[in-house]
C-alpha positions, 0 to 999 in steps of 0.5 A, a space after each residue: 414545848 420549846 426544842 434545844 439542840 445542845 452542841 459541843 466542839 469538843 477541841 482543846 485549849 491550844 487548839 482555838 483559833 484565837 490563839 493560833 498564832 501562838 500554838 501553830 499546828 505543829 506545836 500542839 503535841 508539846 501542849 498540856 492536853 486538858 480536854 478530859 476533866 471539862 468534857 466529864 463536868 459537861 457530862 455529868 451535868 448533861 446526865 443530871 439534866 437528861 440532856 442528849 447533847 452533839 459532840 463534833 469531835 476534832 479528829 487530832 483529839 479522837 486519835 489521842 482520847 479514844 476512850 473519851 470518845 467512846 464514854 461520850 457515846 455510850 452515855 447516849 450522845 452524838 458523836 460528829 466531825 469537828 474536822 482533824 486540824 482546826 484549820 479555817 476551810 477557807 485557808 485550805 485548798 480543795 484537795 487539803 479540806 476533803 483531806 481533812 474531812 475524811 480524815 476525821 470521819 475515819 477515825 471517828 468511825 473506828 472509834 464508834 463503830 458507826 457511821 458518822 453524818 454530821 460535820 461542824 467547821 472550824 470557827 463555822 468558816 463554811 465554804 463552796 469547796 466544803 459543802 462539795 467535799 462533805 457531799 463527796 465523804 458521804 456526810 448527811 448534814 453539816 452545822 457550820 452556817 452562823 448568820 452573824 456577819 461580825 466576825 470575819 471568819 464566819 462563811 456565807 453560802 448566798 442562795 443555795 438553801 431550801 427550807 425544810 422547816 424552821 431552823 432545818 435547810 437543804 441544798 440541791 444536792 440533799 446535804 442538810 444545814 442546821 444553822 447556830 441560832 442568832 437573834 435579831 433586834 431592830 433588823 440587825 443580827 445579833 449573836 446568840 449561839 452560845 460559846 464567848 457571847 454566852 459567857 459574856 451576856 448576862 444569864 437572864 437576858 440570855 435566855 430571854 433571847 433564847 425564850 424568844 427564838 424558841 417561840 419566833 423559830 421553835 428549835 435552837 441551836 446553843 454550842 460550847 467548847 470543853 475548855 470554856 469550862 477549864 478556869 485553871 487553864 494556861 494563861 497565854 502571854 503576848 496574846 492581843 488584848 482583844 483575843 485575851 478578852 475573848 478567849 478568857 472572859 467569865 471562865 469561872 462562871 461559865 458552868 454554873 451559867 450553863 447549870 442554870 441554863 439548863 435549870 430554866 429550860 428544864 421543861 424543854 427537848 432536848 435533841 441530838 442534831 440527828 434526832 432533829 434532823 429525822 423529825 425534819 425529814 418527816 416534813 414536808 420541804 418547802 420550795 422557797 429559797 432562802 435568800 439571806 444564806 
């Protein structure tokens, strides 16, 4: 039986990184925050399909919709870390990100009345400086390594991973890393994780190469973000042609496409990245050191 690990980076419209230039930090308590209506239709399809999904929660966001953080817990999901700011780990120093890091995990905890391990970075910008700073705010695995090597923001941690089993790693200081799943046709890699590229591939052919990693890896890893499904959301003017291409494409098509997704993988488990990472723990780890990482 195949195992999906559905994630959610539950951030807003004018907090992506794409459209940072236009709706800088400071700004963002004068946007429309929509966050609400899509992560409800994203629930109500989760619920309908038995689906236990992980929510990495930016902390900006958790201190406004409390209650919304609390509705996804109760209905039986993970709640995560996404961070506080949404800034790239790699344009923060050392003392900023664990900042940031606590930061978030704090309010988090107020809010669940639990502890949360799982942390997931902005635009999966994985550092040194971060792996140190999650080990020190006392989180127990991180999802922010993308094998993906064609997008700049994307971090790379060259030889410091173990596996555990397939699709689980650890480093030597005991943190886990649950990486996004790619595909690889003909040596190359191609990216396969979900958010832009799910809304851009064709849905057969998309699951196609997830039918593929399941069976070559066992587990995926697909992630989204709420306003991926918020059609009616603000059109940003001035934007770069490439960005509004990325930030806009199949907006209106996207749930229904992830429906059917869920449709056709009906049959598989559907875990909370906590859930996979506990039957890992159960497994042996192996000694070998992944050298692509």
């Amino acid at each position: 039986m195949s195992t999906i690990l559905i994630t959610v980076d539950l951030e807003d419209w004018f907090q992506v990184e794409n459209l940072r230039s236009l709706y800088p930090l400071e700004n963002w308590h004068k946007c429309q925050v929509r966050v609400e209506q899509s992560t409800e239709q994203l629930l109500e399809l989760f619920h309908r399909y038995e689906v236990k999904a992980t929510f990495f929660v930016l902390g900006w966001l958790a201190e406004r919709l409390p209650e919304l953080v609390k509705r996804i817990k109760n209905m039986g999901h993970e709640i995560a870390s996404h961070g506080y700011n949404h800034i790239l780990c790699s344009e923060q120093d050392k003392g900023a990100l664990l900042e940031d890091i606590k930061k978030s995990k704090q309010i988090l905890e107020d809010i669940i009345s639990e502890p949360v391990i799982g942390y997931r970075a902005p635009s999966f910008s994985i550092t040194q400086a971060l792996v140190s700073g999650l080990e020190e705010a006392g989180f127990t695995y991180d999802s922010s390594y993308n094998d993906f090597h064609g997008n700049s923001r994307y971090g790379s941690l060259p030889g410091c991973w173990k596996t555990v089993k397939p699709g689980l790693l650890i480093n030597e200081q005991g943190l886990y890393e649950i990486p996004i799943s790619n595909i690889k046709f003909f040596g190359k890699i191609f990216p396969w994780g979900g958010g832009g590229y799910f809304r851009l591939i064709p849905g057969p052919l998309f699951q196609k190469g997830v039918k593929k990693i399941t069976q070559n890896v066992g587990a995926y890893v697909f992630y989204c973000h709420p306003w991926e499904f918020d059609p009616e959301q603000p059109k940003v003017k001035g934007l770069r042609p490439d960005l509004y291409l990325k930030h806009y494409v199949n907006l209106a098509r996207s749930l229904n496409k992830l429906r059917e997704f869920l449709r056709v993988f009906v049959t598989a488990r559907f875990l909370t990245c906590s859930q996979f990472l506990t039957e890992g723990c159960k497994s042996p780890t192996d000694s070998t050191t992944i050298g692509y990482i």
